[in-house]
C-alpha positions, -999 to 999 in steps of 0.1 A, spaced: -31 -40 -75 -14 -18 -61 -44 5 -46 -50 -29 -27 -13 -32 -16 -17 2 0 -50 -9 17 -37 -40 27 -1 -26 44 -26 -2 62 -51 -23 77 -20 -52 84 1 -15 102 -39 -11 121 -35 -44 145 -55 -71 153 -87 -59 139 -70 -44 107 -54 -79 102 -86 -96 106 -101 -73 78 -73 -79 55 -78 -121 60 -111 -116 50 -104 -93 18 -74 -120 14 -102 -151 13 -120 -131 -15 -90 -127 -40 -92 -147 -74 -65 -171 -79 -54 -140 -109 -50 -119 -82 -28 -140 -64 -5 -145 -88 -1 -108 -96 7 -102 -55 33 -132 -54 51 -121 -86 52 -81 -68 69 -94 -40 91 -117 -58 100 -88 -78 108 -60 -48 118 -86 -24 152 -84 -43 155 -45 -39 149 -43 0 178 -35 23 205 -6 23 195 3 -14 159 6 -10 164 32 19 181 53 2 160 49 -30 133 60 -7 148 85 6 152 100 -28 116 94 -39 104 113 -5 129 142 -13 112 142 -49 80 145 -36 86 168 -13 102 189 -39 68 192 -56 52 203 -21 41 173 -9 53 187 26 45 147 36 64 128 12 61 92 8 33 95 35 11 110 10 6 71 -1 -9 66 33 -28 96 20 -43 78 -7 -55 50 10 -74 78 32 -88 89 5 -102 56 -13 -114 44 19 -132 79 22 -144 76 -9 -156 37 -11 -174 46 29 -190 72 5 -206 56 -26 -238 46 -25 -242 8 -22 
């Protein structure tokens, strides 16, 4: 699930087209799958504001200290990457 969070945050941050994309992916969801995406935002929703900044703040210093020079960005990385990869299996 949360591969397709990633995905979908980057093709709803892509505009109009990307938000197209991610209503159609959206339409194909089992009900399962729903459920799993409502109960992870219920559970983060209550961790957003000042104390999630600085808990991200934090996690992007971590990563960097392992030389990640991109930090958090590196999960915008990932979705590159599985994107790359899906594009690239044979069908």
């Amino acid at each position: 699930m949360e591969a397709a969070d990633l995905v979908g945050v980057a093709l709803w941050q892509a505009g109009e087209d990307g938000r197209a994309a991610l209503q159609r992916v959206r339409q194909r969801e089992t009900e399962a799958m729903r459920r799993d995406r409502a109960a992870s935002r219920a559970f983060w929703a209550v961790a957003r504001g000042p104390v999630h900044e600085a808990a991200r703040r934090v996690n992007d210093a971590f990563i960097r200290g392992t030389g990640q020079e991109a930090g958090v960005r590196t999960y915008g990385l990932a979705v590159d990457l599985m994107l790359a990869w899906r594009a690239a299996a044979p069908r």
